[in-house]
C-alpha positions as CSV (number, residue, x, y, z in Angstrom):
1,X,-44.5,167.9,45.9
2,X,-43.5,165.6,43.1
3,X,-39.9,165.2,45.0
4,X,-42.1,163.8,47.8
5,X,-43.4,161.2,45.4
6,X,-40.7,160.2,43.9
7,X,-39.2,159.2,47.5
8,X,-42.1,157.6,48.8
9,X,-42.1,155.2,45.4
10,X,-38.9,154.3,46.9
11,X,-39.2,153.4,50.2
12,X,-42.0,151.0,48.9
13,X,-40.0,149.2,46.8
14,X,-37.0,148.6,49.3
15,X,-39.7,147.4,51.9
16,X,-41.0,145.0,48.9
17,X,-37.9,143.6,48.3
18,X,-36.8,143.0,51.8
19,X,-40.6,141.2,52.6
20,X,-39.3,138.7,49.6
21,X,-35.9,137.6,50.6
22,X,-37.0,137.0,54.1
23,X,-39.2,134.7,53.0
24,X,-37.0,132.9,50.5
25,X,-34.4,132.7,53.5
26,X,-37.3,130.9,55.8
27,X,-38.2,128.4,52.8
28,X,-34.4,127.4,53.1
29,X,-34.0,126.8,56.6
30,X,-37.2,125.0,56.6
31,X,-35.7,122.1,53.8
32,X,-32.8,122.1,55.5
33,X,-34.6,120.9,58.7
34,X,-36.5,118.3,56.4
35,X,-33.1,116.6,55.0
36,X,-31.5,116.5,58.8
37,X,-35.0,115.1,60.2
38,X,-35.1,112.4,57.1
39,X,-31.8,110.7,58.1
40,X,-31.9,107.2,59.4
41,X,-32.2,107.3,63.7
42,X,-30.2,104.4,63.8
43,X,-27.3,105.9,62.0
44,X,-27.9,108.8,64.4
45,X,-27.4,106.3,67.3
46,X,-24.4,104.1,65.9
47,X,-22.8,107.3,65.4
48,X,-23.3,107.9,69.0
49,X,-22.6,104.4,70.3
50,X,-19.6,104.6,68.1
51,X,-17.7,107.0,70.5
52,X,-16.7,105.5,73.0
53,X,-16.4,106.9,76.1
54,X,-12.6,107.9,78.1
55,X,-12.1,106.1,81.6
56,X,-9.4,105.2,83.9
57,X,-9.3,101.9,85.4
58,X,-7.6,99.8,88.1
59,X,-7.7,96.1,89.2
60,X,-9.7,93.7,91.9
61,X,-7.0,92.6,93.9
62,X,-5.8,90.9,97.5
63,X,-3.9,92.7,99.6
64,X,-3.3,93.8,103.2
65,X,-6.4,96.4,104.4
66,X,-4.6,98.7,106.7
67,X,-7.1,100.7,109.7
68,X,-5.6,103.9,110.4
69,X,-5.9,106.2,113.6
70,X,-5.0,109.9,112.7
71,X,-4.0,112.6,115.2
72,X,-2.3,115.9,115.8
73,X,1.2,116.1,116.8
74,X,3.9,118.2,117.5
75,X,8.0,117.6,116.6
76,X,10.3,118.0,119.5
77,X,13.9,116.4,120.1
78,X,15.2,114.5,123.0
79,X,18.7,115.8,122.3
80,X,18.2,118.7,123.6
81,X,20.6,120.6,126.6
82,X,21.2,124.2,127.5
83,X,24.7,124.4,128.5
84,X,26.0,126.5,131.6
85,X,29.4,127.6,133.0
86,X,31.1,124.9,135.3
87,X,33.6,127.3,136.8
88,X,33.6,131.4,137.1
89,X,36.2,133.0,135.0
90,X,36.8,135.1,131.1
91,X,35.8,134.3,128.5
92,X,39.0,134.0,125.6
93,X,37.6,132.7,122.8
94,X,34.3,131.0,120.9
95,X,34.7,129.1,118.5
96,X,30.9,128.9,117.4
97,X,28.6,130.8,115.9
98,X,24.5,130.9,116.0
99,X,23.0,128.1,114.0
100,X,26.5,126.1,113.7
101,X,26.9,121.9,113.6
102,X,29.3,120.7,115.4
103,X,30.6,117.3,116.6
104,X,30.6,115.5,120.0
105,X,33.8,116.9,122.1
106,X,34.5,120.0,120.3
107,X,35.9,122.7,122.0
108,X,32.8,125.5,121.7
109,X,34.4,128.0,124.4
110,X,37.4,128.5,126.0
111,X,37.7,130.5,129.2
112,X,41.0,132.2,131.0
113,X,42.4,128.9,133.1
114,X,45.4,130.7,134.2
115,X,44.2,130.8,137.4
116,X,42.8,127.1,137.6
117,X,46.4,126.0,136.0
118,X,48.2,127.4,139.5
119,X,45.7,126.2,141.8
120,X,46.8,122.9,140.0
121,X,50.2,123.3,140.4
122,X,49.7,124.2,144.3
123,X,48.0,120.8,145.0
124,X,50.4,118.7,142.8
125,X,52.8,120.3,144.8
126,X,51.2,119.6,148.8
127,X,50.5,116.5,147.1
128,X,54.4,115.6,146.6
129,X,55.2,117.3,149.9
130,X,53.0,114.8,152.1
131,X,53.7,111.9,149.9
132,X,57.8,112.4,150.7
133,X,57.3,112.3,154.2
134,X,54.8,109.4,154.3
135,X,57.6,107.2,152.4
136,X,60.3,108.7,154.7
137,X,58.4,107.4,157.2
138,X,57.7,103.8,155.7
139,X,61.2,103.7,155.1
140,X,62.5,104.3,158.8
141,X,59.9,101.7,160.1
142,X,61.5,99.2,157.5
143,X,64.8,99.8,157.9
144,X,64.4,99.9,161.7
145,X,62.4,96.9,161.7
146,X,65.0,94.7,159.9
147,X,67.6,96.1,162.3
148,X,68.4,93.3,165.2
149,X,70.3,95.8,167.2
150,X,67.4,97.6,167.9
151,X,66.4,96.4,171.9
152,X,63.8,97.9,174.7
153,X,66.6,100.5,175.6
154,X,66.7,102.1,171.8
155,X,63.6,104.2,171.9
156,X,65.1,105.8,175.6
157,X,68.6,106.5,174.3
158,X,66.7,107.9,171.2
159,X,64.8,110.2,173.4
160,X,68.0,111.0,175.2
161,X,70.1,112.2,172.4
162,X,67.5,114.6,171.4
163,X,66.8,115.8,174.5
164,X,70.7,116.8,174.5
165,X,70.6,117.7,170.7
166,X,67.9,120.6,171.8
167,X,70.4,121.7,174.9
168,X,73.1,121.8,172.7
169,X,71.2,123.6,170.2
170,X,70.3,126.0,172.3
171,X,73.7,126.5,173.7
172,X,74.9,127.1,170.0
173,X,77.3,124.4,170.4
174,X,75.2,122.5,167.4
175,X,74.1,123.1,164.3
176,X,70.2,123.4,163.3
177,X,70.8,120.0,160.5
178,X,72.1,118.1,163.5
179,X,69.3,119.2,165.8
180,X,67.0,118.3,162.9
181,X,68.4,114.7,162.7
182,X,67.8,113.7,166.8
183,X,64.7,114.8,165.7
184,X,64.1,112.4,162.8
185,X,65.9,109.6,164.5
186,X,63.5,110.4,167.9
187,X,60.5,110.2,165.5
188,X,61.2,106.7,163.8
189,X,62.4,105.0,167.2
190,X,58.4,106.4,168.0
191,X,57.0,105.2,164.7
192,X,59.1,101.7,165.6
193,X,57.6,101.3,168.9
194,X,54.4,101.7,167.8
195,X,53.9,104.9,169.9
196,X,53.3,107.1,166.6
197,X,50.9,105.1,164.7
198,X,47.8,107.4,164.5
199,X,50.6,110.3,163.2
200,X,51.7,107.6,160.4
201,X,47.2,107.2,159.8
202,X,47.1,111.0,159.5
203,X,49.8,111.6,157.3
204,X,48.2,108.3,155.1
205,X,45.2,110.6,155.1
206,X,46.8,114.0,154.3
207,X,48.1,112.3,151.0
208,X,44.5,111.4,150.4
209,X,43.3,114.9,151.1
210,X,46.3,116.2,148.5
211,X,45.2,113.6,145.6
212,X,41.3,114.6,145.8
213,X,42.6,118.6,146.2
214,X,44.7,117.7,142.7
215,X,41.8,115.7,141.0
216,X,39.5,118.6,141.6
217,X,41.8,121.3,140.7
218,X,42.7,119.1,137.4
219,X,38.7,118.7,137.0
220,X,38.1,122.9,137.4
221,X,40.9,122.9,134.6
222,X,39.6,121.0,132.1
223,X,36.1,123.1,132.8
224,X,37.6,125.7,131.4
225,X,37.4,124.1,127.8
226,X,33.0,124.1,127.3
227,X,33.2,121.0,125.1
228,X,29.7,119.5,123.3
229,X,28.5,117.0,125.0
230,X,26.7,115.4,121.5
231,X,27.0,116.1,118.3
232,X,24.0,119.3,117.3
233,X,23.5,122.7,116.6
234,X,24.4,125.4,118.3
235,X,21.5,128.0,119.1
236,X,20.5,130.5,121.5
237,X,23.9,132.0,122.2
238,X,24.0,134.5,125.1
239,X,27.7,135.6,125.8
240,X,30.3,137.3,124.1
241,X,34.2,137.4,124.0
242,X,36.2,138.5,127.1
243,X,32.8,138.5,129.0
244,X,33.3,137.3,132.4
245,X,30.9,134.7,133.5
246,X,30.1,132.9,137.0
247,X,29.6,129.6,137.4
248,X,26.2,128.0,136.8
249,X,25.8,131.0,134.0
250,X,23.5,130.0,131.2
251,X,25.9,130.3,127.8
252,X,23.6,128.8,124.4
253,X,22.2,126.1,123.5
254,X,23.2,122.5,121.5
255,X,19.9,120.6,120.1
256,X,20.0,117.7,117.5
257,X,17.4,117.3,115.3
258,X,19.1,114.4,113.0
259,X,16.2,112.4,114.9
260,X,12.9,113.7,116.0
261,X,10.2,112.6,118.0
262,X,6.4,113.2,117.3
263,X,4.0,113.7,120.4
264,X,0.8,112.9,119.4
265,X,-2.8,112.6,121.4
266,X,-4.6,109.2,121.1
267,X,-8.4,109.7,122.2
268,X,-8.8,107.3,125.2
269,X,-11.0,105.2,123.4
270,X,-8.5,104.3,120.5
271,X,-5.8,104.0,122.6
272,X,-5.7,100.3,123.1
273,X,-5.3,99.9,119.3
274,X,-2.0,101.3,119.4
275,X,1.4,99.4,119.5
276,X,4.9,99.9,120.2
277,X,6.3,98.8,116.7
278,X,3.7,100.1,114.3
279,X,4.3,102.1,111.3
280,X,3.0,106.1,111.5
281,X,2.5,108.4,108.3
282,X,3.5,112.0,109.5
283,X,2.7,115.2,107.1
284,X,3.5,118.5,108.0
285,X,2.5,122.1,106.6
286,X,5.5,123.0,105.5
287,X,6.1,120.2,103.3
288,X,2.5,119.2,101.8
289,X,3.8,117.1,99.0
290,X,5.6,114.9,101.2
291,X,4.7,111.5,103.7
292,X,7.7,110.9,106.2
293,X,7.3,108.2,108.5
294,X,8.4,106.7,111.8
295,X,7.3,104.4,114.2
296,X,5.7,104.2,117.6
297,X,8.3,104.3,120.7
298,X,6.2,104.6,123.2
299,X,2.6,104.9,124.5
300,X,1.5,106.7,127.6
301,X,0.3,105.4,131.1
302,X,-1.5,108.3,131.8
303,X,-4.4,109.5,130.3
304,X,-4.9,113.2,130.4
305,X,-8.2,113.9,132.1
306,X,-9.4,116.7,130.8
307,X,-8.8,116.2,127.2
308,X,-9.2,112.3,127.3
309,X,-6.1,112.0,125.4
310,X,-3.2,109.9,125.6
311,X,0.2,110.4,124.2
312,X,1.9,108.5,122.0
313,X,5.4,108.7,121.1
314,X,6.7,108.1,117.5
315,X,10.4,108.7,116.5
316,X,11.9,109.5,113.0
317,X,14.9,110.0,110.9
318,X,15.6,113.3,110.1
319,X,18.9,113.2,108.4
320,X,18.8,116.4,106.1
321,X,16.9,118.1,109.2
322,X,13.9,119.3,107.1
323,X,11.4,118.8,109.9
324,X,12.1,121.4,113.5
325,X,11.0,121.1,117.1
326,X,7.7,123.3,117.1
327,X,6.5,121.9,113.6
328,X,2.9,120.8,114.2
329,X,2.4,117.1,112.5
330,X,-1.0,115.3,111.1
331,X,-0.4,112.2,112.1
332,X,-1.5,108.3,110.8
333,X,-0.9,105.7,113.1
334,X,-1.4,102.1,112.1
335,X,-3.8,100.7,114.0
336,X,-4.9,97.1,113.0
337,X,-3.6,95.2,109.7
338,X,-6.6,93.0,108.3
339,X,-4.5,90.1,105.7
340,X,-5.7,89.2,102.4
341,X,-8.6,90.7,101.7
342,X,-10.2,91.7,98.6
343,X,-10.1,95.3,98.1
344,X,-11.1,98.3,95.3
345,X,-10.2,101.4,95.4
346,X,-12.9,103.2,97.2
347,X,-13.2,105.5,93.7
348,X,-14.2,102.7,92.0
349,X,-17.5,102.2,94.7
350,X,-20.5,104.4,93.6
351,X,-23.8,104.2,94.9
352,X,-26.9,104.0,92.7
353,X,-30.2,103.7,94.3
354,X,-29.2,102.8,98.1
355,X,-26.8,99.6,96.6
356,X,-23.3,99.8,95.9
357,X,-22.2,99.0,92.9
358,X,-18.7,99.1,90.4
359,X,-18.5,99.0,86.6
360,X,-16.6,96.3,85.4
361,X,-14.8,96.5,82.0
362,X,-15.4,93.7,79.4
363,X,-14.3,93.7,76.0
364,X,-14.3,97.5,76.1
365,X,-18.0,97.6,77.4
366,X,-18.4,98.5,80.6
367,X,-20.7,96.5,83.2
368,X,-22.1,97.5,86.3
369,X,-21.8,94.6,89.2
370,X,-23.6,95.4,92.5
371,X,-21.1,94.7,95.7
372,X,-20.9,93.9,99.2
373,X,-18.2,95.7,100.9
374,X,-16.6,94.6,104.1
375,X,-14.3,96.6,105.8
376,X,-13.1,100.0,104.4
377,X,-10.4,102.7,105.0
378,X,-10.2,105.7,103.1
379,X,-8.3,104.4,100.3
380,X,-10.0,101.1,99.9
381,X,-12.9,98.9,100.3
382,X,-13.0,95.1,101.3
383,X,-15.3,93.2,98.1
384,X,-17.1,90.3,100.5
385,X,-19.7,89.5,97.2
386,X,-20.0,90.6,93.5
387,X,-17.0,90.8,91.7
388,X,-13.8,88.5,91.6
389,X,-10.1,89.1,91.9
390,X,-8.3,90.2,88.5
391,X,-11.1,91.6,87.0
392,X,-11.2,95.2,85.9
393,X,-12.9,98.2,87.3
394,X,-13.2,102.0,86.4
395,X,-12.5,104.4,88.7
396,X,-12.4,107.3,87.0
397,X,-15.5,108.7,84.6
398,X,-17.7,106.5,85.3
399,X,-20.5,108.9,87.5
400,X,-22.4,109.2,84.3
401,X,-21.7,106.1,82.8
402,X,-24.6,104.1,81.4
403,X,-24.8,99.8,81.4
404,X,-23.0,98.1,78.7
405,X,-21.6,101.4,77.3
406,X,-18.7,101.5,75.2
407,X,-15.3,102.9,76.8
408,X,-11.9,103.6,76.0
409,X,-9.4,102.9,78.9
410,X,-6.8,105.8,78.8
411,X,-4.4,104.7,81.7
């Protein structure tokens, strides 16, 4: 009983001296508001004012307004060819492989031309056969025509003497050379007379049938050697070593992409804003850091009509071959170029109550200026009223920027 007591005397006086110290810690919290709440406001403020605030600005300048038309495209190449055999035969060797550059008139694959090689030799050889006797010929008529002895009687005795030549001959009392020669000397006392002419026009012709039956053998020849047409890279190869292959067979493919050509589709309506000449800005997914450009080649007579597109050609350099056929483009076409006009960036424009307006920089305070703007792309804005060329503008943290506040300009 007196334990109990004892511990309730206790407990009162903790709860006593907790009740006091909160409300010495209240008294101090409550001065400390009075001395913040006594200080001068306008020290408050200058201290405010004296902070001035971070922005980026650029300048009011003249300059070239440019109107762009964009568009999807798609890279292909105009240097493209799939190459076939010419001639039927083995393949010996290739001397390519998948994805390989190589040069205009390389030898890519060689085929077996032993067989092309004798059908070569055989015509060179009819060839020099039917060109002897033609100049055999010739040379009879020449000779014969110079020769003053020659009278009316000369093809008859010619006639003659072969006539016995072939009796002879056939007795065995001459030889086959001598038989031979009444023959030749029969045949030019014909070709002198004039009696053999179409035979000397057919033997003309047979020389000209032997030179084409040489050229084409020589041509089936050099088919044997596949040589690149252009210089590319070698893709899509479909036969292998000692493969035998007909002619007309589909072998690889040779593309060059050290140019490309964009295809894009112009809406019908934009169309006649487009000009062979004009600049294009091309980005593509695989790059997204980078702008290549090119320029318009062609534009399409034909509009498609169910899309109501039109194409438009743009070709580029492509020298390190970054960009493939397939690659789809975005695509900026210049469209009109509006010179010497006063332009802002268009992050410098904001719009405050319906009016547009910029903020000027003066003396490190910035002013806003209401504007009338002109044309605009998406980088720009034409100034027709409210500010002048030179002068400074923010463009960047100025959206809660007050009149006649003080800034810092950090670009």
């Amino acid at each position: 009983m007196i334990f109990s007591k004892k511990l309730l005397g206790i407990v009162l006086i903790v709860i006593c001296i907790g009740v006091v110290g909160y409300f010495l810690v209240i008294k101090k919290s409550s001065e400390a508001s009075e001395s913040i709440s006594s200080e001068d406001p306008e020290t408050q403020e200058e201290a405010v004012t004296d902070s001035p605030l971070p922005v980026k600005m650029d300048m009011v300048k003249k300059g070239d307004l440019i109107m762009l038309l964009r568009s999807p495209g798609e890279a292909v190449t105009n240097m493209k060819v799939t190459m076939h055999a010419e001639v039927a035969g083995t393949i010996d060797e290739i001397h390519v492989n998948e994805s390989q550059h190589v040069k205009s008139g390389d030898i890519l694959i060689k085929l077996d031309d032993r067989k092309y090689q004798w059908e070569l030799e055989r015509s060179e050889a009819d060839r020099l056969r039917v060109l002897s006797e033609l100049l055999l010929d010739k040379q009879f008529s020449t000779n014969e025509s110079t020769d003053n002895s020659l009278n009316s009687d000369a093809l008859s005795d010619a006639r003659e003497a072969f006539e016995k030549a072939e009796d002879l001959f056939q007795k065995g009392l001459i030889s086959r050379e001598e038989l031979e020669k009444a023959s030749r000397d029969y045949e030019f006392a014909l070709i002198q007379s004039g009696e053999k002419k179409e035979e000397v026009r057919d033997a003309a012709k047979n020389l000209t049938q032997t030179e084409v039956s040489v050229k084409n053998a020589r041509l089936n020849l050099e088919k044997t050697e596949i040589k690149a047409p252009f210089s590319g890279i070698i893709t899509d190869i479909k036969v292998s070593p000692h493969e035998n292959v007909s002619a007309g067979q589909e072998i690889f493919t040779l593309v060059n992409i050290s140019n490309i050509r964009i295809k894009a589709k112009v809406l019908e309506s934009e169309v006649g804003r487009i000009k062979v000449g004009r600049e294009a800005r091309l980005k593509f997914s695989a790059y997204p850091d980078e702008i290549f450009k090119g320029r318009v080649s062609a534009v399409s007579p034909v509009v498609n009509p169910e899309e109501k597109t039109c194409s438009v050609l743009i070709d580029m350099a492509n020298p390190e071959e970054k960009i493939k056929p397939g690659m789809h483009a975005e695509v900026e076409i210049i469209a009109e170029i509006y010179k010497d006009r006063l332009m802002v960036p268009q992050d410098a424009v904001l719009d405050r109550g319906g009016r547009k307006l910029v903020f000027a920089v003066e003396e490190g305070w910035a002013k806003w200026k209401y504007v009338t703007l002109g044309l605009e792309n998406e980088e720009y804005a034409e100034i027709l009223e409210g500010i002048t060329e030179g002068e400074q503008v923010i463009v960047d943290g100025h959206y809660t920027l007050a009149h006649d506040a003080r800034v810092q300009i950090t670009n």
